[in-house]
C-alpha positions as CSV (number, residue, x, y, z in Angstrom):
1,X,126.0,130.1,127.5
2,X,124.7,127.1,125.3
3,X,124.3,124.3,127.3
4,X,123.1,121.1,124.8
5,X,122.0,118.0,126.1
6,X,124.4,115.3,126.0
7,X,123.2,112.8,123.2
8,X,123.1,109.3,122.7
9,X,126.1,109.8,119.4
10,X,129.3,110.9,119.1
11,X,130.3,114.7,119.7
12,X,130.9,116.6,116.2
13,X,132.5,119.9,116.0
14,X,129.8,122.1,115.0
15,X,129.8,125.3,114.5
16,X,127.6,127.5,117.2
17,X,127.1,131.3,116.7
18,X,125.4,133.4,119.1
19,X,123.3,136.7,118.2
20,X,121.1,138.6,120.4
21,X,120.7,135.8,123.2
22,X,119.3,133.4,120.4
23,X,121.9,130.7,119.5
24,X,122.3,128.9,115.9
25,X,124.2,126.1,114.6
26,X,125.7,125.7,111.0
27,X,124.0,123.5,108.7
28,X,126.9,121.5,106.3
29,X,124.1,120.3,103.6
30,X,122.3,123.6,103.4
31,X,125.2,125.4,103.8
32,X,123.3,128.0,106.3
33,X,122.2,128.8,109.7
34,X,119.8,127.6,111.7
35,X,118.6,128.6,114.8
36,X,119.5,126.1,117.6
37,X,116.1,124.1,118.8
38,X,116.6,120.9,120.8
39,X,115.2,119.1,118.0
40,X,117.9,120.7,115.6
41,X,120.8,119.6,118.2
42,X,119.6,116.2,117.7
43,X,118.8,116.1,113.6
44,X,122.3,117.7,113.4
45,X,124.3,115.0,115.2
46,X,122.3,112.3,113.6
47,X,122.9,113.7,110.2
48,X,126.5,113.6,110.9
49,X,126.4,110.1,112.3
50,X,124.5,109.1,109.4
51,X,127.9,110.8,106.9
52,X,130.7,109.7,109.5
53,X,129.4,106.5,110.7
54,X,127.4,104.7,108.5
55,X,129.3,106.3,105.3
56,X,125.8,108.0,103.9
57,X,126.7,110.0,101.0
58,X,125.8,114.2,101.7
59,X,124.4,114.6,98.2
60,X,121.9,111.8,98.9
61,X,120.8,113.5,102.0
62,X,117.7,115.7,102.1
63,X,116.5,117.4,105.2
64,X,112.9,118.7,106.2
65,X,111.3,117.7,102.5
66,X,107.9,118.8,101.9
67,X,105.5,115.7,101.4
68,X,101.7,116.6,101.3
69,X,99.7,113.7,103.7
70,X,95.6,114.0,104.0
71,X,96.1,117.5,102.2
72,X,98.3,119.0,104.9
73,X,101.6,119.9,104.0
74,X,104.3,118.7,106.6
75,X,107.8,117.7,106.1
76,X,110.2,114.8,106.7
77,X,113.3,115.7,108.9
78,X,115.3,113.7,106.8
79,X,114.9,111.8,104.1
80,X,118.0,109.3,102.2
81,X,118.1,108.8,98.7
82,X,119.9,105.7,96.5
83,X,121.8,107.2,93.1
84,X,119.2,106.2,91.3
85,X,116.3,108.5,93.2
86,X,114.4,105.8,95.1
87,X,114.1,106.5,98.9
88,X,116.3,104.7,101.6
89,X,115.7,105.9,105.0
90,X,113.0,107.8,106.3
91,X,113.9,109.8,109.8
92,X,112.2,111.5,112.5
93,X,114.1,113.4,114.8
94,X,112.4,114.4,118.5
95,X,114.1,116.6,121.0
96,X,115.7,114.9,124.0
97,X,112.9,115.2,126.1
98,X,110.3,113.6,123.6
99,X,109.7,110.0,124.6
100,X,109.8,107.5,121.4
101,X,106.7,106.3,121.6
102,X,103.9,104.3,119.1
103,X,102.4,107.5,118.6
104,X,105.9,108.6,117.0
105,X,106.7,105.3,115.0
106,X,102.5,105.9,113.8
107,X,103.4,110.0,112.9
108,X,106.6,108.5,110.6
109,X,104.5,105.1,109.5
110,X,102.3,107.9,107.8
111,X,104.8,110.2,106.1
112,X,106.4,107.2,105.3
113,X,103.2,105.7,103.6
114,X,104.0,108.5,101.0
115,X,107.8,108.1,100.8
116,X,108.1,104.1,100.6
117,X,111.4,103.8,102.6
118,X,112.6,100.7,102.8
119,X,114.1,102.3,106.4
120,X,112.4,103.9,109.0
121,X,114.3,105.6,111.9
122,X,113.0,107.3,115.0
123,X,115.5,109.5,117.3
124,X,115.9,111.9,120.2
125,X,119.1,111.9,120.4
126,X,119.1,109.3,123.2
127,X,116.7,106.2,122.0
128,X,117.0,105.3,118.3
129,X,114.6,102.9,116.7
130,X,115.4,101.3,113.2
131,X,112.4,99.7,111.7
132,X,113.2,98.0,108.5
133,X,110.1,97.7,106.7
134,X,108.7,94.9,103.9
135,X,106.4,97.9,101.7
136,X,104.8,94.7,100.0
137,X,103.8,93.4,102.8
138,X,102.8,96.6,104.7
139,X,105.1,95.5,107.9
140,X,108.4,96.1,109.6
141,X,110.9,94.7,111.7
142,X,113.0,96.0,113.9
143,X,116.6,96.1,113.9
144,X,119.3,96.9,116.4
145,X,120.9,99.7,113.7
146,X,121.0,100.7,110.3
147,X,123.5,99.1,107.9
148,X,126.1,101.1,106.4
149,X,124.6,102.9,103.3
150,X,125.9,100.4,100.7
151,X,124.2,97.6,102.2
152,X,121.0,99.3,102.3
């Protein structure tokens, strides 16, 4: 049986299917399955936090976007968008056992130095950092959360 690490946000009712010993969870925004990594458990609950909590709209919500960084392609766990296309919130989602460390806020400073978020959010599931950052200035500050989405 599935046994997930208990996180640092609320429990959501997910939807958790099982086939040949490999277990998946349901994605609401891509309306698919995915297959259950650590990392997953945590960008799931977030995602839903983000919805439930913080009253992000779903269609504004874009998960593991492609961005192209030193001519590598990589992608963004989750990226927030305003109604009129500009980007909110940058996130970068660690499995439980990943430490948030500089070298993580540095691996999100650079996608983000593609993006221009005005937010930058670091989580495993247990330690979230919010970094709201001044992209004229090229600096941040931290904050102890994100606001709701229409104060961003």
């Amino acid at each position: 049986m599935f046994t997930p690490t208990p996180l640092n946000l609320p429990p959501y009712p997910f939807k958790l299917t099982q086939k040949d010993n490999v277990y998946y969870i349901f994605d609401e925004l891509r309306k698919k399955h995915l297959v259950l990594t650590p990392e997953e458990w945590v960008r799931q609950h977030f995602i839903q936090d983000l919805i439930a909590s913080k009253k992000f709209p779903k269609t504004l919500i874009q998960i593991e976007g492609g961005l192209v960084l030193n001519q590598l392609q990589k992608r963004s766990d989750i990226l927030v968008y305003n109604t009129i296309g500009e980007k909110l919130v940058l996130v970068e989602c660690k499995a439980p056992k990943v430490k948030i460390t500089q070298a993580v806020f540095e691996q999100a400073a650079r996608y983000n130095s593609i993006h221009q978020a005005k937010w930058i959010v670091l989580t495993n599931g247990l330690q979230h950092v919010y970094a709201k950052m001044d992209l004229d200035k090229g600096s941040f500050t931290f904050s102890p959360e994100i606001p709701e989405y229409l104060s961003l």
